[in-house]
N, C-alpha and C positions, 0 to 999 in steps of 0.2 A: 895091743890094747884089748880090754875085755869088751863089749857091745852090754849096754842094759836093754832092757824092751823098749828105749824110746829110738835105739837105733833103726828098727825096719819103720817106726814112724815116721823119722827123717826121709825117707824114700818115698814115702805115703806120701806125708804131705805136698813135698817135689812135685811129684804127681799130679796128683789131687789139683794141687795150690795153679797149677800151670793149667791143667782141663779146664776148668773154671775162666779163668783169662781167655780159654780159646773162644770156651760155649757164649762169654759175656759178646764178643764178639757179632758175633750174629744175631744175640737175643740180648737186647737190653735189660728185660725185663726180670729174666730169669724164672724160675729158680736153676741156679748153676751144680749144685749141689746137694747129696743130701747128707751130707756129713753136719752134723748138729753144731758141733764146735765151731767149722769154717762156717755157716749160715748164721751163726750169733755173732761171730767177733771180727772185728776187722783187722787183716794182715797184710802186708806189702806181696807185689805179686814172687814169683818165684825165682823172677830175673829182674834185677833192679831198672836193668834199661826201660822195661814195660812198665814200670809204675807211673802214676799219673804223672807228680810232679818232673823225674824225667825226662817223658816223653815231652812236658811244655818246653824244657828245659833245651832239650835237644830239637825240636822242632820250632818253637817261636825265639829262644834267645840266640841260640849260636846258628843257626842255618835259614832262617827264614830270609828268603831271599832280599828281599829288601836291603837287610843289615848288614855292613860294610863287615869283610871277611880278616882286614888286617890283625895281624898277630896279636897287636896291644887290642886290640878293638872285641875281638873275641875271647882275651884272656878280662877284658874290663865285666863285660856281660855277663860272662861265665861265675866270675867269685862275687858281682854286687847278685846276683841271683839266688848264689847260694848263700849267700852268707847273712840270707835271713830267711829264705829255704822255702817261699813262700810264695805262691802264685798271687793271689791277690795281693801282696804288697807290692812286686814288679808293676802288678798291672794299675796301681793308686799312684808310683813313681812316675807311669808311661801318664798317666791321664791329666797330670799336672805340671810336667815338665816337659809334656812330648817325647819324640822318639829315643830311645836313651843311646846314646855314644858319650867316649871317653872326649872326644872332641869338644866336644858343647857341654860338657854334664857339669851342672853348678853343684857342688855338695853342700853350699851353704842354704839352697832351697828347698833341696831334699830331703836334708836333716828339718826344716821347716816345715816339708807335708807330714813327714813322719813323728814330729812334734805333736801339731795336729790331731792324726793320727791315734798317738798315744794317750792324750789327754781326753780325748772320745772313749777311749778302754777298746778303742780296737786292736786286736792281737795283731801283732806286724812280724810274727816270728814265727815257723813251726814246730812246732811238738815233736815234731822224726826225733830230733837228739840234741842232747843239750848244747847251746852255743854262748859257754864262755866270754866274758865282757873283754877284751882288753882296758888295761888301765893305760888309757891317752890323755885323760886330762878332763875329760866331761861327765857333766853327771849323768847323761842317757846312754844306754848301753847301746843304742842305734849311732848316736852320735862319734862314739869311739870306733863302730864297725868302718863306719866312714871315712873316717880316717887313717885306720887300718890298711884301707883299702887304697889309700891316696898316696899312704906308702909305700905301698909296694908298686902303684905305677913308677911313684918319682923314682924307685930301687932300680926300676924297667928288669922286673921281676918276671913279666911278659916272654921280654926275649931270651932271661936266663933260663925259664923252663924252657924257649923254645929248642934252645941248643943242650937242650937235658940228655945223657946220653940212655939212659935208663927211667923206667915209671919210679923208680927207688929213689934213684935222683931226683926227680920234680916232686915227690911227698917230703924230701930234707932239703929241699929248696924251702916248700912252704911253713914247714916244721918249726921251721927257725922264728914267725912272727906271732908276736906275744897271744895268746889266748887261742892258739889254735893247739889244743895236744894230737897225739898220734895217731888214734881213730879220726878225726876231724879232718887231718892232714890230708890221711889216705882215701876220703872220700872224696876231697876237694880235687885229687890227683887225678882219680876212676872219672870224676865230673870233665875236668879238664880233656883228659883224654877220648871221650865223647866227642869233641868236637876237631875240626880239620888244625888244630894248632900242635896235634901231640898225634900219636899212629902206634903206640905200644901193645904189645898181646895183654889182656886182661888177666893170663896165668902166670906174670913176671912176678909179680909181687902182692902180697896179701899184711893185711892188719888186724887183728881179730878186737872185736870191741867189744865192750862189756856185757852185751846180751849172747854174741857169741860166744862168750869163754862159759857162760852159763851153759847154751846148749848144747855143746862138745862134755863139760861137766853131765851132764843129762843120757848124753849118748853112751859113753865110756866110764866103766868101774873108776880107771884105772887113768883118766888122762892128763894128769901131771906127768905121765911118764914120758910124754914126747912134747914139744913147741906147739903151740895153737895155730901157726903158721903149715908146719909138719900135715899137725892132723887135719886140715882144709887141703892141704892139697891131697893127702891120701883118698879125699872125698871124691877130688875130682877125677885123680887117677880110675877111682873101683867103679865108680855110677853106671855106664853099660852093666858091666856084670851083676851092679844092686840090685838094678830097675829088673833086671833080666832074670835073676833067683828068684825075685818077690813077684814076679809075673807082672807088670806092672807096664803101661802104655804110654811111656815117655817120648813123645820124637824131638823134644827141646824148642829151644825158639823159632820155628820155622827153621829147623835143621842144626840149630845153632846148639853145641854143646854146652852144660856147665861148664861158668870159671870160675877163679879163685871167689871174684866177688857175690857169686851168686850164691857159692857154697857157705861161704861165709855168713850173706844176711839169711841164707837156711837156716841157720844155726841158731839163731836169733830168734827167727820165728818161733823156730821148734821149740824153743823153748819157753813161747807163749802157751803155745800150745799143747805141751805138756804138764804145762800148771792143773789143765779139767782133763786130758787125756790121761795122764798119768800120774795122780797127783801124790802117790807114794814116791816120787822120785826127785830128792832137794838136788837141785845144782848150790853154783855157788853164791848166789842172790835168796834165796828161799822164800821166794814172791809167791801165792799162792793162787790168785785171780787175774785173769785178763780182762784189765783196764775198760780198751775201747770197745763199743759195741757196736755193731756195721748196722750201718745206715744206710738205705738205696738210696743213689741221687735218679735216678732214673733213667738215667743215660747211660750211653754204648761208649767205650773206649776211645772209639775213632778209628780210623786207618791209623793202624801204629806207623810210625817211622821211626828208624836206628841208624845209627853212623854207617856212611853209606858205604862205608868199607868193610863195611860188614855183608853184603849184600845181601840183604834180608828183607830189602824196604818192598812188601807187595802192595801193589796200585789199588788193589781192592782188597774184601778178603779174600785168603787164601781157599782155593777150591775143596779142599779136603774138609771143610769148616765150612761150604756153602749150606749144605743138610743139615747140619744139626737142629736137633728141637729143642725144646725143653726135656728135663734130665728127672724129672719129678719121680720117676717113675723106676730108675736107676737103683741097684740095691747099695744099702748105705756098706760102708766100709766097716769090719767089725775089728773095735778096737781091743 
C-alpha cells in the first residue's frame, strides 16, 4: 500500500495521544500538550483499556471486590454496562435498586427508573457509538435493551461464551442478537474479555468500524487493495520500527505493546484528527470538523487499573512519571 501524509500522523498521534495520558497522570491540571488540535478537541486515549469509561468498567463493574465473580454474574454486569455505555446510568440503576446482580436485578424497576429518567431528558446512552434498538416489542429503546439482555441470560449465553474456544467465537456468539451488528459485536467481545470470564490475546481478532475504515482510507492511497483487518494488523506488526524511524518516544502502556484494538481505534481517531491536520485528505466519510471540544473536568485519571493478567496494574504512579511537570514549554509538533 502507498502511505499519504497522514500516515507518519498516525504514529504522532500514538505518541502524542499516549504522553499526555501519562503527563495527565501526575498533573491534573495540565496543560498536557501543545499540540493545538489535541488541546481543542477531545479524543479517546491511545489504548482503549485507559479510557475513562473503561477503566470504571473494568475496575467498579467486573472486579471490584465486593461483586460476586460467577461467570453469569460477570457476563450480566459486563453487557447491562455496556449496553447503554454509560457511567452515570450504571450508577442511576445502582442508586435505585441497590447493588446490581443477575440474582436480585428486577428489570421491570429498571426499565421504571430509566423511564423516569427518560422523560426528565436525561441522556441514559453514550455517544462513543451508535446503539441500535432491537425490535422486542416496546416502545423504549432502553426497554428492548433489557430484554435483550434477559435473553441472552435465559440463552445462558454466559456460559456459551464461557467455553468460547476463540475471541472470534464469542463476537459470533454475540453477533447473532438482533441490533447488535459487527462493530458492536466486536466491542462487546474486547469488553468481555477485560474481565476474568474470557483470557484471549487481544491480537486474535480485529473489526474495523466505520471511523476506522475512514482512517486507513486517510493513511493509504491505495487501501482497498488489502482487508481492513489485514491493514490493522500490518499496524501492529511495523509500530517498533514506526515509532523508531519517526524518532518518536513510545514505551506503550506501561510496557504494554499495541494490539489489534488499539490500532484500530487509532485509526478512528486519526481520522478526527486529520479532518484540521490535514484537511486536503477525504477519506471515506468526508466529514470536515471535529465534533467534540475537550472540556477539563479537573481531575486526574486515578490509579489506572487493567486486567490483571495483564500485569500492568501499578499501586501508584509509575516512577518514570513521578517528575514530570507541566509541558507548556515543550515544542509543538510541526505538522
Amino acid at each position: 500500500m502507498t502511505p499519504t501524509e497522514v500516515y507518519d500522523t498516525y504514529w504522532y498521534f500514538a505518541a502524542e495521544r499516549q504522553a499526555m495520558y501519562e503527563r495527565r497522570l501526575c498533573d491534573p491540571v495540565g496543560p498536557w500538550t501543545t499540540d493545538p488540535i489535541l488541546k481543542a478537541h477531545r479524543f479517546t486515549n491511545t489504548y482503549r483499556a485507559a479510557d475513562r469509561v473503561s477503566q470504571y468498567l473494568i475496575r467498579e463493574v467486573q472486579y471490584r471486590s465486593d461483586r460476586p465473580q460467577a461467570p453469569a454474574e460477570v457476563f450480566f454486569r459486563t453487557m447491562l454496562f455496556k449496553l447503554f455505555n454509560k457511567v452515570e446510568t450504571w450508577e442511576l440503576l445502582e442508586r435505585q435498586l441497590g447493588t446490581i446482580s443477575w440474582q436480585s436485578f428486577d428489570a421491570a424497576e429498571a426499565c421504571k427508573v430509566l423511564d423516569s429518567a427518560y422523560a426528565a431528558s436525561v441522556r441514559i446512552y453514550s455517544a462513543a457509538y451508535i446503539m441500535p434498538a432491537p425490535a422486542l416489542g416496546h416502545a423504549r429503546k432502553h426497554a428492548n435493551h433489557l430484554t435483550l439482555l434477559n435473553n441472552m441470560m435465559q440463552d445462558n449465553l454466559a456460559a456459551r461464551v464461557r467455553k468460547a474456544p476463540t475471541l472470534r467465537a464469542v463476537y459470533e456468539l454475540i453477533r447473532q442478537y438482533p441490533g447488535i451488528g459487527p462493530f458492536l459485536a466486536f466491542q462487546y467481545a474486547i469488553d468481555l474479555n477485560y474481565s476474568e470470564l474470557l483470557s484471549f490475546d487481544e491480537n486474535d481478532f480485529v473489526v474495523a468500524g466505520p471511523g476506522a475504515l475512514d482512517g486507513i482510507a486517510k493513511c493509504f492511497k491505495d487501501a482497498e487493495t488489502m482487508a481492513p483487518a489485514e491493514v490493522i494488523q500490518h499496524m501492529v506488526d511495523v509500530q517498533d520500527r514506526e515509532f523508531e524511524r519517526l524518532e518518536l518516544d513510545f514505551g506503550g502502556l506501561f510496557g504494554r505493546r499495541l494490539h489489534l484494538i488499539d490500532c484500530q481505534n487509532l485509526f478512528c481517531e486519526v481520522s478526527k484528527y486529520a479532518r484540521v491536520a490535514h484537511p486536503g485528505v477525504r477519506g471515506v466519510n468526508d466529514r470536515k470538523r471535529i465534533k467534540q471540544n475537550y472540556q477539563s473536568s479537573g481531575r486526574g485519571p486515578g490509579t489506572p487499573m487493567f486486567p490483571p493478567r495483564w500485569r500492568l496494574n501499578p499501586p501508584t504512579v509509575p516512577p518514570h512519571l513521578a517528575s514530570v511537570a507541566p509541558w507548556a514549554g515543550e515544542q509543538a509538533f510541526l505538522l
